[in-house]
C-alpha positions in Angstrom: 0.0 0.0 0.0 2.4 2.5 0.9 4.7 2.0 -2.2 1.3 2.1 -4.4 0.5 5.7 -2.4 4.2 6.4 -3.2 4.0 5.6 -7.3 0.6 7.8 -7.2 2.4 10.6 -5.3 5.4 10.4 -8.0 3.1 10.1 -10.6 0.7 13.3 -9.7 3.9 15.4 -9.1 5.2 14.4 -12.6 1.5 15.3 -13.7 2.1 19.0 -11.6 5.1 19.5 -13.1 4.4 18.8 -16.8 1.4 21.0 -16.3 3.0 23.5 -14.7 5.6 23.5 -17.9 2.9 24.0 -20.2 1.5 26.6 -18.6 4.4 28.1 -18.7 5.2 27.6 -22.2 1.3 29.0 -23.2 2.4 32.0 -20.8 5.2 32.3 -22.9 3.7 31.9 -26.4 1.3 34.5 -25.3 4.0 37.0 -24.5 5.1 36.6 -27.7 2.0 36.9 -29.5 1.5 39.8 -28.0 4.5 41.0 -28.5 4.3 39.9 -32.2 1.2 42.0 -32.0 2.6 45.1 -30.7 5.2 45.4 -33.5 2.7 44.7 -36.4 0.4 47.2 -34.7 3.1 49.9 -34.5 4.2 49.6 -38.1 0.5 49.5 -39.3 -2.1 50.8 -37.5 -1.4 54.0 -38.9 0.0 53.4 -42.5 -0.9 49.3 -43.8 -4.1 48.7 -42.4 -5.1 52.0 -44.7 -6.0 49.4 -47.1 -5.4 49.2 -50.9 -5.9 52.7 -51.8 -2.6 53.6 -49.3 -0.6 52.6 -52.1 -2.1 55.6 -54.1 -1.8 57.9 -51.1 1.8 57.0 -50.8 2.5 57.6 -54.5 1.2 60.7 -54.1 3.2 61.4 -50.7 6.0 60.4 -52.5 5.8 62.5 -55.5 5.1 65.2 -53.4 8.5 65.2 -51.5 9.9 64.7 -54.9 8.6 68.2 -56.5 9.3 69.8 -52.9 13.5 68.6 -53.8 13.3 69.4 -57.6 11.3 73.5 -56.5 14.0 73.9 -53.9 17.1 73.1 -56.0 15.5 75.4 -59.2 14.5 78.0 -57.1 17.7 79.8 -56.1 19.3 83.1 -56.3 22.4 81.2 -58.6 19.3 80.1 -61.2 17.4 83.7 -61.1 20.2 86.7 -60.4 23.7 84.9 -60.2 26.1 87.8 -58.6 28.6 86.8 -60.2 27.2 87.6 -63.1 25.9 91.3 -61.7 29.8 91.8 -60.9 30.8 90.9 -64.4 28.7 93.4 -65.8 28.6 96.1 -63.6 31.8 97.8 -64.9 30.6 96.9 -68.5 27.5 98.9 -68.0 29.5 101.4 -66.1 31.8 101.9 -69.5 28.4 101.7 -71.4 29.4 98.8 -73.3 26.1 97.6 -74.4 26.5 94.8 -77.0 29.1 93.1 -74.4 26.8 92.9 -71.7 24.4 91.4 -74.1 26.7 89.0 -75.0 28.5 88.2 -71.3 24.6 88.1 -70.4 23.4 85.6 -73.5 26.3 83.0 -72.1 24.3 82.6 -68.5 21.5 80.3 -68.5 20.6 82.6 -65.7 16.6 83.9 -65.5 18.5 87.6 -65.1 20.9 86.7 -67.7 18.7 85.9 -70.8 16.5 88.7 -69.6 19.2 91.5 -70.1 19.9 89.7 -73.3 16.6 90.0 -74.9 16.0 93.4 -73.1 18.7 95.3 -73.5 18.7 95.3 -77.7 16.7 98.9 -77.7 19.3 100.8 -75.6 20.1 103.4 -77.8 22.9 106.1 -75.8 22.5 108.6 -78.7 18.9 109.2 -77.1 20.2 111.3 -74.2 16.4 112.3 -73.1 15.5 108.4 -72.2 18.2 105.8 -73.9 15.0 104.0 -74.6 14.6 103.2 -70.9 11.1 102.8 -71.2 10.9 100.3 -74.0 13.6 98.6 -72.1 11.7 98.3 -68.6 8.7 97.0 -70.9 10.6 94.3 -72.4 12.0 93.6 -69.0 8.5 93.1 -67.5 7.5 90.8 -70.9 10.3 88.6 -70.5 9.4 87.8 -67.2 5.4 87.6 -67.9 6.3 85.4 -70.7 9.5 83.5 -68.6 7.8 82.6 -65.3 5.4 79.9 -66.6 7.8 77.1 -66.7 8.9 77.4 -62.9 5.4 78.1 -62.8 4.7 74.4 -64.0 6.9 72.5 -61.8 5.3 74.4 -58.6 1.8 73.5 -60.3 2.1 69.6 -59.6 2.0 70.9 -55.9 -1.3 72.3 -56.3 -2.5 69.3 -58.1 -1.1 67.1 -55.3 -2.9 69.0 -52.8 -6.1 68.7 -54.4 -6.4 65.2 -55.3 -5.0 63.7 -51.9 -7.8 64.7 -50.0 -10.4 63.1 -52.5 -8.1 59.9 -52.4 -8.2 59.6 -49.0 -12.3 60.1 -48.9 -11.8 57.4 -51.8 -10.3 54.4 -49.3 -12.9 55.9 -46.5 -15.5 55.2 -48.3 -14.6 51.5 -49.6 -13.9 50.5 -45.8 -16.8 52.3 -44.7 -18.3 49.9 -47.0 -16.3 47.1 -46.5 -17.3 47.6 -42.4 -21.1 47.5 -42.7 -21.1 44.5 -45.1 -19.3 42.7 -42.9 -22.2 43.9 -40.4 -25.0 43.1 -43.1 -23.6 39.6 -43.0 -23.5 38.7 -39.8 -26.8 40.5 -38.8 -24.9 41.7 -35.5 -23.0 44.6 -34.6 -19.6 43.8 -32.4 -18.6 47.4 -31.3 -15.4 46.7 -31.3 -14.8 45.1 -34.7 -17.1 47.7 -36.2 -14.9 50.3 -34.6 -11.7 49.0 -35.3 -13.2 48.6 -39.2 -14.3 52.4 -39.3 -10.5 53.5 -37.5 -8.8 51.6 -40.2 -11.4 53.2 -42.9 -10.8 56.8 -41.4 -6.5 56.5 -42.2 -6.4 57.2 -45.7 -8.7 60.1 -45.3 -6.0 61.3 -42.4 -3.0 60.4 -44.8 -4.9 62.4 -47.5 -5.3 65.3 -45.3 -1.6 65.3 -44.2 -0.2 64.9 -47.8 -2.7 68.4 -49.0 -1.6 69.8 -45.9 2.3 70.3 -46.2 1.7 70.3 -50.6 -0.4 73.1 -49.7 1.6 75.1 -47.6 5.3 74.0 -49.8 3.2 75.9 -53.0 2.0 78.9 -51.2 5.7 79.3 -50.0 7.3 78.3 -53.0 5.4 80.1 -54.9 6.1 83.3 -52.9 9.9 82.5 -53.2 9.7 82.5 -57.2 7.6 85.8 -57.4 10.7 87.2 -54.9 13.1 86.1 -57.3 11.7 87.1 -60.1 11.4 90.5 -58.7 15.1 90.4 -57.6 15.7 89.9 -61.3 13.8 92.5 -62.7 15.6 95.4 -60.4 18.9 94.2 -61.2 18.3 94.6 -64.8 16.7 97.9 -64.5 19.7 98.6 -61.9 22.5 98.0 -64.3 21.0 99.9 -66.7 20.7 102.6 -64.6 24.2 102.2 -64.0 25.2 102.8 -67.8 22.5 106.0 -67.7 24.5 107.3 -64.5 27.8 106.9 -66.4 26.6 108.9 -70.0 25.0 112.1 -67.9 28.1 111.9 -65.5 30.7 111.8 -67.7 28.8 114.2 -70.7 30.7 112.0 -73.5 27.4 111.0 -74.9 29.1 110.9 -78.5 32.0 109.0 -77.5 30.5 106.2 -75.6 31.8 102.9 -77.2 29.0 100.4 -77.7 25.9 102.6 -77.1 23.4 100.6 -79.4 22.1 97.2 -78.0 21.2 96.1 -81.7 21.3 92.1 -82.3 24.1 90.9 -79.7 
């Protein structure tokens, strides 16, 4: 009897202990479920579970931050009204030679450059009453009517960004929105919880839309008030150096013996 009590002792201990083990081991598994879980739902609950229409969203994120890089780099000071280029022809103007500055200005793929190139052909210093500064600021402000459309263009895909992100996030809302309550229509009941989660998934691609028109939004506005600066910039150095080649004539009073006073066809 006692070694029969003894065998069912060892036996339930071994019974304690194995299930004790597995215990553990579920306890374990669990852990790392939930652990599993955590990571997934910090990587997607607020960018995968978007659903297909993220991808678009994300296209469109991208492409933004692409046109933001490709505006920044184009619209610089170096690309509008390069100073080394005002430097170089400061002391032509100043020596009023015309067709040189024309030329100097022709070799700059500078906004400023081709500007004073196309501008400056009506300067005419045997005019002493204007020089044709008149016809000059008016084909100053032409060029640059005419000119500013294609930076215009590249600042334009901002605006369409802006406008169509929203509408694709509303897109993906929508089809989970739709997704949720058929899911509800088939089951005849309504789980708060699933439908909530269903509706929180829905409602990212509308916040990703929102984001994405936000900062495309904002980027244009301020872009857009950076090219309207530079173009500016570029128009008063123009009319600056040619007021610098006016200055020199009526100092100096050698109207007749200024060297390249006609702008003709540089």
């Amino acid at each position: 009897m006692f070694k029969l009590s003894s065998k069912i002792t060892f036996i339930t201990t071994k019974i304690a202990i194995a299930g004790l083990a597995v215990c553990s081991t579920l306890a374990q598994a669990q852990e790392e479920v939930a652990e599993t879980i955590q990571k997934k739902t910090a990587l997607d609950t607020f960018v995968l579970d978007g659903g297909p229409t993220m991808i678009f969203i994300g296209l469109a994120f991208i492409a933004m931050l692409f046109f933001i890089v490709l505006n920044l780099m184009s619209l610089t000071r170096k690309n509008f009204a390069p100073q080394e280029l005002i430097d170089e022809l400061t002391p032509l103007m100043a020596s009023c030679h015309i067709r040189s500055v024309m030329i100097k200005a022709k070799e700059s793929p500078s906004f400023l450059g081709q500007m004073i190139g196309q501008s400056f052909r009506k300067f005419d210093a045997t005019h002493p009453e204007n020089f044709a500064a008149d016809d000059i600021a008016d084909d100053i402000a032409n060029y640059s009517a005419d000119n500013a459309g294609e930076p215009l263009s590249k600042l334009s895909y901002l605006s369409l960004i802006a406008m169509i992100s929203p509408m694709l996030g509303l897109l993906g809302t929508i089809l989970g929105m739709i997704a949720a309550f058929g899911k509800l229509g088939q089951t005849g009941q309504a789980d708060p919880a699933q439908l909530a989660g269903d509706i929180s998934v829905a409602l990212l691609t509308t916040m990703w839309g929102l984001i994405t028109a936000l900062i495309s939004t904002v980027v244009y506005f301020i872009l857009k008030a950076k090219l309207s600066s530079l173009i500016s910039q570029a128009e008063i150095e123009a009319k600056e150096l040619l007021a610098i080649s006016v200055d020199a004539i009526y100092g100096e009073g050698q109207i007749a013996k200024v060297p390249e006073g006609f702008g003709g066809q540089a």
